[in-house]
C-alpha positions in Angstrom: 10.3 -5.5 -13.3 11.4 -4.4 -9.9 8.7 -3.9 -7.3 9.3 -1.2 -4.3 7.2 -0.9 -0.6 5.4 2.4 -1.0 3.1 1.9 1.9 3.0 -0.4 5.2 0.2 -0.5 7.8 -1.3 -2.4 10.7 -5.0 -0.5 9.8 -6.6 -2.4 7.6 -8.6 0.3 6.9 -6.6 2.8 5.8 -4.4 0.2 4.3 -7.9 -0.2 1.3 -8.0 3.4 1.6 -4.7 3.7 0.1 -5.3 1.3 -2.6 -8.7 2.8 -3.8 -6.6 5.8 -4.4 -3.8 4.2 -6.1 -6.5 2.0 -8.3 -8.0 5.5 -8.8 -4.9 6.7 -10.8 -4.4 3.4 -12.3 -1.3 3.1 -10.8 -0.6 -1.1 -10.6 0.3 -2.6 -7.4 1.0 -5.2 -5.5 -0.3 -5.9 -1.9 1.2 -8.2 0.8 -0.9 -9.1 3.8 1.5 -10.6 6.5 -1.7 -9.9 10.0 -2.2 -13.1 12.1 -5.5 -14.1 10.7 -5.8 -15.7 13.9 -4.9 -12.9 16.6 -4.7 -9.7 14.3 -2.0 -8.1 16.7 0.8 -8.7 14.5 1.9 -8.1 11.2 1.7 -5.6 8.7 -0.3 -5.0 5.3 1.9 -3.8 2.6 1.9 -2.2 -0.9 4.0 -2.5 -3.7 4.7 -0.7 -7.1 6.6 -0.9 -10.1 9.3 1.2 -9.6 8.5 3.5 -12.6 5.9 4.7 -10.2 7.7 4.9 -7.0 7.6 9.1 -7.3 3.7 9.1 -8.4 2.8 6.2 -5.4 4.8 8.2 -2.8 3.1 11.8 -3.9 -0.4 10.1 -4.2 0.2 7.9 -0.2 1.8 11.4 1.4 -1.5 13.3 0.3 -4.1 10.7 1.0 -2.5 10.2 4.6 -1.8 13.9 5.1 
């Protein structure tokens, strides 16, 4: 199963925004927190999917985020 990054962030919340939509659809993903939990000014929070639903993640991220 190949995983691709469909969404990166340093707002957290926009970042659960995102995956409240994905979970919405049902669409499985991963998430990858890499922030500092000790200065929170560096790093990034990240989102992955299976790449069966790269196209659907993309289209769902692009109209959630405008």
């Amino acid at each position: 199963m190949n995983w691709v990054s469909v969404f990166s962030t340093t707002d957290l919340f926009l970042f659960e925004q995102i995956k409240m939509v994905l979970d919405a659809e049902e669409v499985v993903f991963k998430e990858r927190n890499t922030v500092s939990s000790m200065y929170n000014n560096f790093g990034t929070y990240e989102l992955f999917v299976i790449s069966e639903d790269q196209e659907k993640a993309d289209k769902l991220v692009k109209d959630a985020t405008g």
